[in-house]
N, C-alpha and C positions, 0 to 999 in steps of 0.2 A: 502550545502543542495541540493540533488538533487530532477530535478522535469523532469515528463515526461508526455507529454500531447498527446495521441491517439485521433483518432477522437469521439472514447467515450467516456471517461474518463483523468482526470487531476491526478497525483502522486506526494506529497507531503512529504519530509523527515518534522518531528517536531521534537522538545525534550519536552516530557512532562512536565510541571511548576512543580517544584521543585522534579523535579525526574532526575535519572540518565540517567533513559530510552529515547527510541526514539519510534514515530511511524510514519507509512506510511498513509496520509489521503490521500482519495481519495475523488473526488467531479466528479462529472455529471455538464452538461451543463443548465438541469430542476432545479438546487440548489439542489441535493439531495449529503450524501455524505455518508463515509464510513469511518472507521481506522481498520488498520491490527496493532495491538500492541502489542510492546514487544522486541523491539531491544534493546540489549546492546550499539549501535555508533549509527552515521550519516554512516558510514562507511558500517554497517553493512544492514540496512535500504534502504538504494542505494542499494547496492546488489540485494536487495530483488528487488527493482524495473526496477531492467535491468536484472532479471534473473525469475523472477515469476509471474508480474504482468497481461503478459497477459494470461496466463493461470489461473490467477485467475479471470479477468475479463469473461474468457470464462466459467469457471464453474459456475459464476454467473448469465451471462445470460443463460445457461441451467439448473439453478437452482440446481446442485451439493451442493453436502453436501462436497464435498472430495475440496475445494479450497485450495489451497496452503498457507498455513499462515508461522508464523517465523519456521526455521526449516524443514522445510519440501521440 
């Protein structure tokens, strides 16, 4: 599981309960939190979080519609 903690946000691999799938949650330090879902792995999920996360965290503090989710 990987996990990456910026000083905004915390990144979390899951595996959905009784799913194949994986997602990436995301939490805040205020308790708010987030999921980016729809990974096929852990594998795939990490990726995501050492290749996209902070550019999604930036589209969301400027409020973009364009953040990066699976795929993209």
């Amino acid at each position: 599981m990987a996990t990456l903690k910026p000083s905004v946000a915390s990144f979390a691999t899951k595996q959905r309960k009784g799913a194949a799938t994986w997602d990436v949650r995301v939490s805040w330090p205020n308790g708010s939190s987030a999921v980016v879902p729809g990974f096929a792995s852990d594998a795939e999920a990490s990726r995501w979080i050492e290749t996209k996360s902070i550019e999604w965290l930036r589209a969301r503090q400027t409020g973009s519609h364009d953040a990066p989710r699976k795929g993209a």
